[in-house]
Backbone atoms as SQL, in Angstrom:
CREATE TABLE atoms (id INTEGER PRIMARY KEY, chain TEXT, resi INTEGER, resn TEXT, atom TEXT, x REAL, y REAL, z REAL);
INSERT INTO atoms VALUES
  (1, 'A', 1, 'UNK', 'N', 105.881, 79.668, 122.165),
  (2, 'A', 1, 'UNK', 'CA', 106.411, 79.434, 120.844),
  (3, 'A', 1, 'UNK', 'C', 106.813, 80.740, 120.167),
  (4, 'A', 2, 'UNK', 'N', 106.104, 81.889, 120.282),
  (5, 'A', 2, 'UNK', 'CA', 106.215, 83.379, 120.053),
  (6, 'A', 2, 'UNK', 'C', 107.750, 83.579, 120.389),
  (7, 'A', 3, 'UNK', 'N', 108.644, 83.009, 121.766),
  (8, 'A', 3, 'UNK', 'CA', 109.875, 83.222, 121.797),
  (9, 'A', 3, 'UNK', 'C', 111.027, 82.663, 121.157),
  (10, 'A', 4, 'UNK', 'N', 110.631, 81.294, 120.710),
  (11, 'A', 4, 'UNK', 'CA', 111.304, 80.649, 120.074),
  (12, 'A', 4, 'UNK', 'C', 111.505, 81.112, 118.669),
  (13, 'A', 5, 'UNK', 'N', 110.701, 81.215, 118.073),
  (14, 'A', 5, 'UNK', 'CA', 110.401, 81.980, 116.868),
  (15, 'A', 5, 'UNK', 'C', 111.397, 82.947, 116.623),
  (16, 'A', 6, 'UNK', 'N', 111.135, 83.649, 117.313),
  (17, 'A', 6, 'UNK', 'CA', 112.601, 84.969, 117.352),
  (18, 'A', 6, 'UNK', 'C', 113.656, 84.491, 117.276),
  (19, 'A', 7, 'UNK', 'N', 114.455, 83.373, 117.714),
  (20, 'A', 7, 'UNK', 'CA', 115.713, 82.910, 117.656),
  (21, 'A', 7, 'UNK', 'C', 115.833, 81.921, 116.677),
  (22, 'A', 8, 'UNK', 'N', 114.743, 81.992, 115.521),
  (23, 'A', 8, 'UNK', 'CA', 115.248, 81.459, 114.249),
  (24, 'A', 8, 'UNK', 'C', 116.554, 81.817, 113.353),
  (25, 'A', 9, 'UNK', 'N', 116.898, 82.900, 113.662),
  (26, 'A', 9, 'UNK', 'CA', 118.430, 83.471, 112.842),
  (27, 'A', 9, 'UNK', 'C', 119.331, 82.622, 113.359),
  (28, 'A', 10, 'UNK', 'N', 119.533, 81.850, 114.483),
  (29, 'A', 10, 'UNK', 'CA', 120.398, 81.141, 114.943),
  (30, 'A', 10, 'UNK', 'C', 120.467, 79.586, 114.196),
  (31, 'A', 11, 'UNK', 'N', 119.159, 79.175, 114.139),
  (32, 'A', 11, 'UNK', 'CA', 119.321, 77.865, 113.442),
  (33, 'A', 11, 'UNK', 'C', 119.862, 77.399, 111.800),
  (34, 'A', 12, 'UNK', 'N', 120.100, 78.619, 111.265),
  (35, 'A', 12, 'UNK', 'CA', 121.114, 78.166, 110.141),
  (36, 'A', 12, 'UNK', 'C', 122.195, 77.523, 109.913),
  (37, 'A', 13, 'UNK', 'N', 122.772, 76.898, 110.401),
  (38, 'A', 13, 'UNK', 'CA', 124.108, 75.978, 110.430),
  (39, 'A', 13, 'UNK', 'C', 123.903, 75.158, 111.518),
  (40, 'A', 14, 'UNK', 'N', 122.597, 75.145, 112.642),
  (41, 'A', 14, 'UNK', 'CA', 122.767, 74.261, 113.395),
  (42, 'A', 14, 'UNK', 'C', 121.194, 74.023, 114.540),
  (43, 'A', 15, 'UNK', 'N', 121.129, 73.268, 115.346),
  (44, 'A', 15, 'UNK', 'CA', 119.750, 73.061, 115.570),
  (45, 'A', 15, 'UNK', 'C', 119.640, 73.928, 116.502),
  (46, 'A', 16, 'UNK', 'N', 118.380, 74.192, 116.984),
  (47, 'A', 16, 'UNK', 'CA', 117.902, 75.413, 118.617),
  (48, 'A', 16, 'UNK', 'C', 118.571, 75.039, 119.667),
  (49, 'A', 17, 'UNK', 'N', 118.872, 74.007, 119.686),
  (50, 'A', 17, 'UNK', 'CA', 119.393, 73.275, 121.112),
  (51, 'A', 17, 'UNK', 'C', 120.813, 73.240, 121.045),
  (52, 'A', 18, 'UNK', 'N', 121.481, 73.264, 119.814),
  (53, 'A', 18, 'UNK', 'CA', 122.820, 73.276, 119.405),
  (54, 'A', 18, 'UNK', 'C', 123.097, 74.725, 119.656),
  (55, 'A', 19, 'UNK', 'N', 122.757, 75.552, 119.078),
  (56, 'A', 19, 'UNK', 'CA', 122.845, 76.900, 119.555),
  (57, 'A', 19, 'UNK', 'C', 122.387, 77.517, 121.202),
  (58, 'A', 20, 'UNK', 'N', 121.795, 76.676, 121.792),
  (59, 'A', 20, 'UNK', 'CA', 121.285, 76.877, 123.098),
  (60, 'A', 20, 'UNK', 'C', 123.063, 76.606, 124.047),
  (61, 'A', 21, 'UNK', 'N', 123.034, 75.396, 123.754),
  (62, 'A', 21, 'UNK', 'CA', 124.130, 75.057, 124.443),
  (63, 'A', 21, 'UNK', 'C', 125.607, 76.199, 124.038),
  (64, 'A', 22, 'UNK', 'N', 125.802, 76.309, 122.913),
  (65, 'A', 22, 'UNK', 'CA', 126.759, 77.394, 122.453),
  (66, 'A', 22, 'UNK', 'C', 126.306, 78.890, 123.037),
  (67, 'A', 23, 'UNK', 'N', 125.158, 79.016, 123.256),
  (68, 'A', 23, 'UNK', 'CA', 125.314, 80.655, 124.012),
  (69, 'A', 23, 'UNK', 'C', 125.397, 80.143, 125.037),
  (70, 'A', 24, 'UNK', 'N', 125.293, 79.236, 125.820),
  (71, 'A', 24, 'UNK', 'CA', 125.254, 79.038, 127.252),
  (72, 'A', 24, 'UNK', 'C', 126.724, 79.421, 127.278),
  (73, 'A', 25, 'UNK', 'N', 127.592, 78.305, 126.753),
  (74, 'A', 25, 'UNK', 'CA', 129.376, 78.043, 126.644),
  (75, 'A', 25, 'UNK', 'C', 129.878, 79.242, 126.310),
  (76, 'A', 26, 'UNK', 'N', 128.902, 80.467, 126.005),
  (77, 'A', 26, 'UNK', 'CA', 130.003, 81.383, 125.686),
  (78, 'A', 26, 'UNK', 'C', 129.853, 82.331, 126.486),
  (79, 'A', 27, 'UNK', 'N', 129.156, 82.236, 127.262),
  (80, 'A', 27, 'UNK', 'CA', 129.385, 82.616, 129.057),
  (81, 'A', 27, 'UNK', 'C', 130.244, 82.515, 129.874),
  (82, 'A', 28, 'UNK', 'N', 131.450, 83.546, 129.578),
  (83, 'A', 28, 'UNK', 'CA', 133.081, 83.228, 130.515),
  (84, 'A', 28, 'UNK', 'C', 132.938, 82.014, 131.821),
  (85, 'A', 29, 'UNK', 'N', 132.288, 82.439, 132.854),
  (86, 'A', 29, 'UNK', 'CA', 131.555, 81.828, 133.770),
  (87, 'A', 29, 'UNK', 'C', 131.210, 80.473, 133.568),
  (88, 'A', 30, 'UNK', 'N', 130.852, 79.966, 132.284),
  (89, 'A', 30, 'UNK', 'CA', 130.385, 78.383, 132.345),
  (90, 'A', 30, 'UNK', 'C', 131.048, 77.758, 131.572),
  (91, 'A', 31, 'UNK', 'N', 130.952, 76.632, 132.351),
  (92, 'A', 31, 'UNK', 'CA', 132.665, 75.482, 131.664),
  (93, 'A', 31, 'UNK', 'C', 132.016, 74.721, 131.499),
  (94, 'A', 32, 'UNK', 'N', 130.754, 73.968, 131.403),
  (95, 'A', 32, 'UNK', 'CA', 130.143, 73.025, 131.433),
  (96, 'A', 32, 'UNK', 'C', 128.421, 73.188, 131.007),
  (97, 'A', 33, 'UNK', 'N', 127.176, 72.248, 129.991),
  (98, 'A', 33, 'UNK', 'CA', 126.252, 72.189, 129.500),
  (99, 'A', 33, 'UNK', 'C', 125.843, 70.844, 129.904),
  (100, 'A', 34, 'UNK', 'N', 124.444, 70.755, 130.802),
  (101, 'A', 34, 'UNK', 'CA', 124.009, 69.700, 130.892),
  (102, 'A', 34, 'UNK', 'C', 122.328, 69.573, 130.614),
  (103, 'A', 35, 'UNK', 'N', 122.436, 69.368, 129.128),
  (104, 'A', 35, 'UNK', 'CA', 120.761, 69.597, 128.553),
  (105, 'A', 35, 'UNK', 'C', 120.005, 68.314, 128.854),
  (106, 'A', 36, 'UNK', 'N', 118.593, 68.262, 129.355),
  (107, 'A', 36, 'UNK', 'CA', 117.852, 67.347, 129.244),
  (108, 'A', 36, 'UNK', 'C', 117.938, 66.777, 127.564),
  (109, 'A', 37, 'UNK', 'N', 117.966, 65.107, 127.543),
  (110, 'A', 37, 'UNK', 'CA', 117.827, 64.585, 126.433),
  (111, 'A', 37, 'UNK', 'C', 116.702, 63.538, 126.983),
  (112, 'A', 38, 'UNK', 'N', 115.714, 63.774, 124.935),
  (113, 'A', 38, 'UNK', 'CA', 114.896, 62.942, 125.496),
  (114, 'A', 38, 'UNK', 'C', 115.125, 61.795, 124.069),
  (115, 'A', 39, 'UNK', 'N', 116.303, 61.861, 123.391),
  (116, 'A', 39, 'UNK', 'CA', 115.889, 60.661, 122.868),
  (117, 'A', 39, 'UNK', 'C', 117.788, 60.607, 122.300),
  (118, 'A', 40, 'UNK', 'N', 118.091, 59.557, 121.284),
  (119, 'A', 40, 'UNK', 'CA', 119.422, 59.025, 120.700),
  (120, 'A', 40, 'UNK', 'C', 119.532, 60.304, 119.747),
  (121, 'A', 41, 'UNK', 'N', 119.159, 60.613, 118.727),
  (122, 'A', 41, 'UNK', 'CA', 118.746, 62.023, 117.856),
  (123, 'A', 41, 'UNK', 'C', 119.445, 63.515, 118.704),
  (124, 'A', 42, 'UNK', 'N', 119.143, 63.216, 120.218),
  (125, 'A', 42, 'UNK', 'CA', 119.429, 64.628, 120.442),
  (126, 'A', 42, 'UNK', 'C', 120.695, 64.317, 121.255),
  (127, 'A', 43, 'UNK', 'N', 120.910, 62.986, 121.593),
  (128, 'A', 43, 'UNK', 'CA', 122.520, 62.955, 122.064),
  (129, 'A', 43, 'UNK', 'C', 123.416, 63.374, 121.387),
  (130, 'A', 44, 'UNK', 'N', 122.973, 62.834, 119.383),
  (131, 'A', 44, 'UNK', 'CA', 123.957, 63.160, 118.974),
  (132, 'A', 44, 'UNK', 'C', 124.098, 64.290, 118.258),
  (133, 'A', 45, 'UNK', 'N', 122.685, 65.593, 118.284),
  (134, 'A', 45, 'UNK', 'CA', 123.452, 66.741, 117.789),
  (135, 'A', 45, 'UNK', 'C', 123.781, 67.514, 119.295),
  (136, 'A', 46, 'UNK', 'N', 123.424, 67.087, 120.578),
  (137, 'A', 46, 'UNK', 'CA', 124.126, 68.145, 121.202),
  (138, 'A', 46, 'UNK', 'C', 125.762, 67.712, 121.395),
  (139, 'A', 47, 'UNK', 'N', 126.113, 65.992, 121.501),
  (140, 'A', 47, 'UNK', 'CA', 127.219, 65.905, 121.618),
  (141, 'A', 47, 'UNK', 'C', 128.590, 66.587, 119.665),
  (142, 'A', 48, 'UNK', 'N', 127.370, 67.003, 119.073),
  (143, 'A', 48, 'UNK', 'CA', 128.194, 67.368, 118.108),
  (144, 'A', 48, 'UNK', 'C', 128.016, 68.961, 118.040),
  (145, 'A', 49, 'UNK', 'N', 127.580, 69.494, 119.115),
  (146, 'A', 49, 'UNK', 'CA', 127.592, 70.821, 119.126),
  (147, 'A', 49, 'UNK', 'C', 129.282, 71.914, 119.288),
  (148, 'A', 50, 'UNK', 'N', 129.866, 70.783, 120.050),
  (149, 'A', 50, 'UNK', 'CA', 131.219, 71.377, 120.301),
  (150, 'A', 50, 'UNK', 'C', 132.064, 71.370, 118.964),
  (151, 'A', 51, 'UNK', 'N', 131.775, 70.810, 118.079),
  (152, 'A', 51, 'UNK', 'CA', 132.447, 70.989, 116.745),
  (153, 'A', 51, 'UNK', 'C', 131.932, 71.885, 115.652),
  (154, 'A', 52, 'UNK', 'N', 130.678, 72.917, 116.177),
  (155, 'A', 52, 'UNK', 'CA', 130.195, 73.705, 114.923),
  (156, 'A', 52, 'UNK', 'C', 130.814, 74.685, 115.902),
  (157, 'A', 53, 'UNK', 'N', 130.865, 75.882, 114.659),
  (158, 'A', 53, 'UNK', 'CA', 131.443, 77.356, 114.951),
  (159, 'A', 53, 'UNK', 'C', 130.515, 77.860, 116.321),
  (160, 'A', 54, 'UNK', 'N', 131.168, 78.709, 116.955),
  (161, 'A', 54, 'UNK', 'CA', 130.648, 79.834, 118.423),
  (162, 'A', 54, 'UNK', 'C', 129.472, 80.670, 117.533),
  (163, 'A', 55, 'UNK', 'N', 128.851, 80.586, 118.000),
  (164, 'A', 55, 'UNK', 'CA', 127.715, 82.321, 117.902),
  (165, 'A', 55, 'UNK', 'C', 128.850, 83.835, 117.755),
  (166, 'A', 56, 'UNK', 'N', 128.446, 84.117, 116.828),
  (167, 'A', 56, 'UNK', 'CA', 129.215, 85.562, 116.807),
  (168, 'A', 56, 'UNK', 'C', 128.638, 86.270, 117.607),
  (169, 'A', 57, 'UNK', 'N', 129.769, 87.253, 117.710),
  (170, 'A', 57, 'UNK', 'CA', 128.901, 88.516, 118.720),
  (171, 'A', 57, 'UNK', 'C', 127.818, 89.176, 118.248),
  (172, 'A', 58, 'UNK', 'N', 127.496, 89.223, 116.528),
  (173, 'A', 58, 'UNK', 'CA', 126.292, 90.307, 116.574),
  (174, 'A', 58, 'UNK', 'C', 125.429, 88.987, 116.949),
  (175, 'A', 59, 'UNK', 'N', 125.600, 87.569, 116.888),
  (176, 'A', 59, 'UNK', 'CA', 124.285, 86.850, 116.863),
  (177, 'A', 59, 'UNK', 'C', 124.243, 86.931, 119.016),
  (178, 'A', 60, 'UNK', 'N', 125.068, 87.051, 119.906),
  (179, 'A', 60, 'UNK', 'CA', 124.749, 86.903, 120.723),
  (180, 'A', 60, 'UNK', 'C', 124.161, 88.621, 121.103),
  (181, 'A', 61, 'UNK', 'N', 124.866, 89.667, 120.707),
  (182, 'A', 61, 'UNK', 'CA', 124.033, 91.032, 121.064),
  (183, 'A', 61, 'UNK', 'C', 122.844, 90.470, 120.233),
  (184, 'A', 62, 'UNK', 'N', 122.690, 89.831, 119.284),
  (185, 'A', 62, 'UNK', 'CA', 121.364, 89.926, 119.324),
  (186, 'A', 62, 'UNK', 'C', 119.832, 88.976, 120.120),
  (187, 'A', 63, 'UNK', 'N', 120.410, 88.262, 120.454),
  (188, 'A', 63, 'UNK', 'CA', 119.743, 87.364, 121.800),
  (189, 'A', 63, 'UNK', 'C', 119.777, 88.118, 122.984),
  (190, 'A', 64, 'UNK', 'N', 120.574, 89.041, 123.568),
  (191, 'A', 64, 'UNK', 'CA', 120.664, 90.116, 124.282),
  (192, 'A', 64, 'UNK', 'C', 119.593, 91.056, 124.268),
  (193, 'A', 65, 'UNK', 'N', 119.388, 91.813, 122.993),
  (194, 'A', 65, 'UNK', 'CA', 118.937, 92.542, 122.443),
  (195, 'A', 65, 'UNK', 'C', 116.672, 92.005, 122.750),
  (196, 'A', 66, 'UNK', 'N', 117.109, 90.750, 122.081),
  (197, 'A', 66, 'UNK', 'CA', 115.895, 90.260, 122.429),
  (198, 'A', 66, 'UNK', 'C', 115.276, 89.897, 123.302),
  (199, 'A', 67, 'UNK', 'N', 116.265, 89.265, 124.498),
  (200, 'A', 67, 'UNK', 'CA', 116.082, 89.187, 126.182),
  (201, 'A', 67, 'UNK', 'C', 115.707, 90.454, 126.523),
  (202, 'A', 68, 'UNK', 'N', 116.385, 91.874, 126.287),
  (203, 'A', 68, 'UNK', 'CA', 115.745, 92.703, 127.546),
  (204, 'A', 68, 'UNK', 'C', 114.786, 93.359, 126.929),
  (205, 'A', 69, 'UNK', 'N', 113.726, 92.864, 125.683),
  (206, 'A', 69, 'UNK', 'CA', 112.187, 93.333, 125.456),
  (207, 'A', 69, 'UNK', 'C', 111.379, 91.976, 125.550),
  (208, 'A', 70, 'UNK', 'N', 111.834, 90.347, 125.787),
  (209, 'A', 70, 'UNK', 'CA', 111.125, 89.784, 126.567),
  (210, 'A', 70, 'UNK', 'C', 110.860, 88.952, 125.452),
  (211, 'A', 71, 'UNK', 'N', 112.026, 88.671, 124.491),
  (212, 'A', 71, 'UNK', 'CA', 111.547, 88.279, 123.005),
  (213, 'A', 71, 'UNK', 'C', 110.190, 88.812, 121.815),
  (214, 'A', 72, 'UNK', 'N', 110.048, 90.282, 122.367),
  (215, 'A', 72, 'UNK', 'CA', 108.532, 90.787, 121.931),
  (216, 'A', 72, 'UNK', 'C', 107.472, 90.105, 122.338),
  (217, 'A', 73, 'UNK', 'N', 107.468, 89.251, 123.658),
  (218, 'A', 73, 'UNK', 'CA', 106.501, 88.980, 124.309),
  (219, 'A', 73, 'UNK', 'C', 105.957, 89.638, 125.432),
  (220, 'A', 74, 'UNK', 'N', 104.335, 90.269, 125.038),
  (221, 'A', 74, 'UNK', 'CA', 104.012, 90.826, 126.286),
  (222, 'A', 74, 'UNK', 'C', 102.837, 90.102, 127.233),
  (223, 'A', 75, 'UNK', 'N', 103.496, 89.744, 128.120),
  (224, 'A', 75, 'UNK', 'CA', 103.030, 89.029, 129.349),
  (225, 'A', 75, 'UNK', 'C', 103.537, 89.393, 130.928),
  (226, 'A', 76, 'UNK', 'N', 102.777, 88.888, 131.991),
  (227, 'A', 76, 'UNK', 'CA', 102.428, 89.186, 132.928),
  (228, 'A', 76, 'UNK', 'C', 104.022, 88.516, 133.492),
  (229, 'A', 77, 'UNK', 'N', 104.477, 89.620, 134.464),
  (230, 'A', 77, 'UNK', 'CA', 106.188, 89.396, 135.087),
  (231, 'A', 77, 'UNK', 'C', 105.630, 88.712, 135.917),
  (232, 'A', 78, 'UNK', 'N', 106.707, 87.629, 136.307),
  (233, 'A', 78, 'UNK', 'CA', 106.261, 86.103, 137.408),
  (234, 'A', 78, 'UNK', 'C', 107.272, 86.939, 138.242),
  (235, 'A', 79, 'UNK', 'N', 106.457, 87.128, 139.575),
  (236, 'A', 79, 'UNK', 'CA', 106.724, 87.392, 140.855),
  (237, 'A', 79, 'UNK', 'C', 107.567, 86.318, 141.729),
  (238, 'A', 80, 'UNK', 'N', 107.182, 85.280, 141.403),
  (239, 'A', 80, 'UNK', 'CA', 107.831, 84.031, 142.584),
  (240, 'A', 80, 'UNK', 'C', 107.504, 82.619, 141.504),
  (241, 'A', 81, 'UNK', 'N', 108.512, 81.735, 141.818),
  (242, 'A', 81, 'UNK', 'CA', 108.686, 80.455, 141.248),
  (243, 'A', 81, 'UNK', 'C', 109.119, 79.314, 141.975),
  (244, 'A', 82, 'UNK', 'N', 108.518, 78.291, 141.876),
  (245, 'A', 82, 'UNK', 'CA', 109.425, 76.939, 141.782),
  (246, 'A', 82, 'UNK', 'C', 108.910, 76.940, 143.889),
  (247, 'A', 83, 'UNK', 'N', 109.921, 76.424, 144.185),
  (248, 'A', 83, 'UNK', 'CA', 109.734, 75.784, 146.080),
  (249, 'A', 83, 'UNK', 'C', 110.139, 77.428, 146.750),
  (250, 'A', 84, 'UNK', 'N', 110.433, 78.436, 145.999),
  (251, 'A', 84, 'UNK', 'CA', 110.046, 79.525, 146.874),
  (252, 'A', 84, 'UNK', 'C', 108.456, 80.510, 146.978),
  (253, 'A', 85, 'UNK', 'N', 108.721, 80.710, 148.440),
  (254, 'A', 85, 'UNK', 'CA', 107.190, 81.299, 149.148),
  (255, 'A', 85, 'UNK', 'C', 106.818, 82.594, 148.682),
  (256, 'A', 86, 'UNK', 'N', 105.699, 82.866, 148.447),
  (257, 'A', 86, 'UNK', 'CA', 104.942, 84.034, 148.301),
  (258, 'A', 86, 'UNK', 'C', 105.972, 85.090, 149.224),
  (259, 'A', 87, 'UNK', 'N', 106.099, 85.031, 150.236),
  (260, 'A', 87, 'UNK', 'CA', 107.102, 86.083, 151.004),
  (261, 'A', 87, 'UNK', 'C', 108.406, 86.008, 150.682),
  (262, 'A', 88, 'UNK', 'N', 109.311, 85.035, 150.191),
  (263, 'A', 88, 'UNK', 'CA', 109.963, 85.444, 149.694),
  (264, 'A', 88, 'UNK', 'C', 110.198, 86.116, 148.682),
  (265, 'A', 89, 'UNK', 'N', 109.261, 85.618, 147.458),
  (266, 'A', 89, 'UNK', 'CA', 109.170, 86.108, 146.120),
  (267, 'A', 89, 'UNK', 'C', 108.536, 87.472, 145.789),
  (268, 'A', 90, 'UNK', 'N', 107.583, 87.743, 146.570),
  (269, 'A', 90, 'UNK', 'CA', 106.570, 88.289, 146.436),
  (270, 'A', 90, 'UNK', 'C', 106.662, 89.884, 145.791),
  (271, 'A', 91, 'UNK', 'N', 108.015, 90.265, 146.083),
  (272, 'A', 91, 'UNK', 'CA', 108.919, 91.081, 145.777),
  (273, 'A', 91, 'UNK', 'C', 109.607, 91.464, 144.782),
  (274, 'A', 92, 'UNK', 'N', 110.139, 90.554, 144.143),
  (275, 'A', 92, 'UNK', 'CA', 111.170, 90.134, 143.504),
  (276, 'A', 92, 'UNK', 'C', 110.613, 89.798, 141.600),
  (277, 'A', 93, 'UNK', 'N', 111.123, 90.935, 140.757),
  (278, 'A', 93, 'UNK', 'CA', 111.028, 90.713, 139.681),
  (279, 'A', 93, 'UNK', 'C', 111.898, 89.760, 139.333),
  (280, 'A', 94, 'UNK', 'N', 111.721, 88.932, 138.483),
  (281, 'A', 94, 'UNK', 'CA', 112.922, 87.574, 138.042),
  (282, 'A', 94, 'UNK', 'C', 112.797, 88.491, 137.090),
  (283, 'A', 95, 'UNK', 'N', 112.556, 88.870, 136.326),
  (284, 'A', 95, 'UNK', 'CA', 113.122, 89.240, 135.261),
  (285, 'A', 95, 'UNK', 'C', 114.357, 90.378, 135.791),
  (286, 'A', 96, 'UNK', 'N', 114.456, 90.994, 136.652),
  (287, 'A', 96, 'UNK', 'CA', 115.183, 91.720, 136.951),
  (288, 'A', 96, 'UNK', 'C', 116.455, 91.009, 137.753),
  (289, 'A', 97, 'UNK', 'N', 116.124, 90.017, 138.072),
  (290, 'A', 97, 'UNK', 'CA', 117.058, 88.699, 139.317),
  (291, 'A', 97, 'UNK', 'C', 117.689, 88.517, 138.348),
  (292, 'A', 98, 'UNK', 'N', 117.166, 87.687, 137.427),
  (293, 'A', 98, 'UNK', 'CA', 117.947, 87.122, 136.272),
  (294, 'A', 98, 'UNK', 'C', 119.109, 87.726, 135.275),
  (295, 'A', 99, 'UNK', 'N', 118.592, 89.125, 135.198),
  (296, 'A', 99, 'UNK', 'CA', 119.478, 90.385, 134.557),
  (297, 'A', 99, 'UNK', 'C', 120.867, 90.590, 135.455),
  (298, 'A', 100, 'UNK', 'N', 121.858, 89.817, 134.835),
  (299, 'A', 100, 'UNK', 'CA', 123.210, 90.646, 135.809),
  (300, 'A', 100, 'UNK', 'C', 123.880, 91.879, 135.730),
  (301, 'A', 101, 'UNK', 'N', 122.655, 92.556, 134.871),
  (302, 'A', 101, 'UNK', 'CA', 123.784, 93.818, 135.059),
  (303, 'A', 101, 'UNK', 'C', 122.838, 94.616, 136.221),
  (304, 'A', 102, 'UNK', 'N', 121.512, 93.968, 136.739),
  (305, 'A', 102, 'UNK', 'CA', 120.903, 94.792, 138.161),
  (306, 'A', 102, 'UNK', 'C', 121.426, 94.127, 138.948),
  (307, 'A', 103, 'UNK', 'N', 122.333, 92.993, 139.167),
  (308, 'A', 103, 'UNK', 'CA', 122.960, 92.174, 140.041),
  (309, 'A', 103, 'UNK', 'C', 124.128, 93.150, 140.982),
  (310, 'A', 104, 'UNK', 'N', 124.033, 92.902, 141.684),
  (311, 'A', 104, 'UNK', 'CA', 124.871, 93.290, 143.317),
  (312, 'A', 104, 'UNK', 'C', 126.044, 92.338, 142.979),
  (313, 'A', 105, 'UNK', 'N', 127.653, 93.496, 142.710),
  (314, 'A', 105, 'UNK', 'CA', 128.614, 92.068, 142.121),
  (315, 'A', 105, 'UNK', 'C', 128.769, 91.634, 143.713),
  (316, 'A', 106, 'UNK', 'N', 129.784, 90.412, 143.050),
  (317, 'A', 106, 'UNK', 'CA', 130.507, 89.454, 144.166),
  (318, 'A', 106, 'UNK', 'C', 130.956, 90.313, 144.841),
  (319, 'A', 107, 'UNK', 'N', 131.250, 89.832, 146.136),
  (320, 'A', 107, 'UNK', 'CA', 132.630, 90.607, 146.907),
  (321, 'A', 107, 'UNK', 'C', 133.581, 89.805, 146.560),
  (322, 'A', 108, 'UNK', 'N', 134.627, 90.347, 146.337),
  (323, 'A', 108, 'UNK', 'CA', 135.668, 90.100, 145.600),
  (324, 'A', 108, 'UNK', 'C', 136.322, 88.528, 146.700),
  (325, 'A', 109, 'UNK', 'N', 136.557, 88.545, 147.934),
  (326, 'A', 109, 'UNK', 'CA', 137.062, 87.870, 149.124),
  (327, 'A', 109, 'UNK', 'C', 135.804, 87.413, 149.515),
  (328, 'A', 110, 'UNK', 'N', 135.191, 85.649, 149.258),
  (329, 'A', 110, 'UNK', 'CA', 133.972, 85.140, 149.939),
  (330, 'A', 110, 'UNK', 'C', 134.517, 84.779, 150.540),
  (331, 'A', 111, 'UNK', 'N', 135.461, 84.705, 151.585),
  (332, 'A', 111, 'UNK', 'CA', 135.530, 83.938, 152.815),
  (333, 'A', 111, 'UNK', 'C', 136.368, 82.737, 152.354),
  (334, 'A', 112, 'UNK', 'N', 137.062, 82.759, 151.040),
  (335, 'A', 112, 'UNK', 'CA', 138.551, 81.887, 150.679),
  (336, 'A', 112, 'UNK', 'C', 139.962, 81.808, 150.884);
């Protein structure tokens, strides 16, 4: 809840999840938002999310800003997740996986 908290500047004109989906969309890269809904209430503010204004840039540098100190949360970095193995993971900061600017770009030609 400590992270959520932090991204209260966003909910002024619109709900957490409304703004969730809008930083997602303003990811050149993603053409498409498919949020778990768990009730009629949230169909209809995420399906009315495409009609409130984009996140400005200082509000997305500032979700940026707050991602790479962890939302001022200090806790223990998860090594491995989900159906991958201790040997695979075991290695592997996600917090650093997740970061694309430590990302290895594309090769330009995958084999298209």
């Amino acid at each position: 809840m400590q992270k959520v908290k932090t991204l209260d500047f966003l909910t002024t004109r619109m709900t957490l999840g409304q703004a969730a989906i809008k930083w997602l969309l303003a990811e050149p890269l993603v053409v498409t938002a498919l949020p778990n809904v768990y009730d009629d209430e949230q169909v209809a503010a995420f399906a009315s999310a495409s009609e409130l204004p984009d996140l400005t840039a200082e509000q997305l540098t500032q979700v940026h800003a707050l991602d790479a100190v962890n939302f001022g949360v200090e806790e223990e970095p998860m090594k491995y997740k989900g159906a991958m193995t201790r040997e695979q993971g075991a290695n592997v900061d996600l917090q650093d996986a997740r970061n694309p600017i430590s990302r290895p770009a594309m090769p330009a030609n995958r084999g298209v």
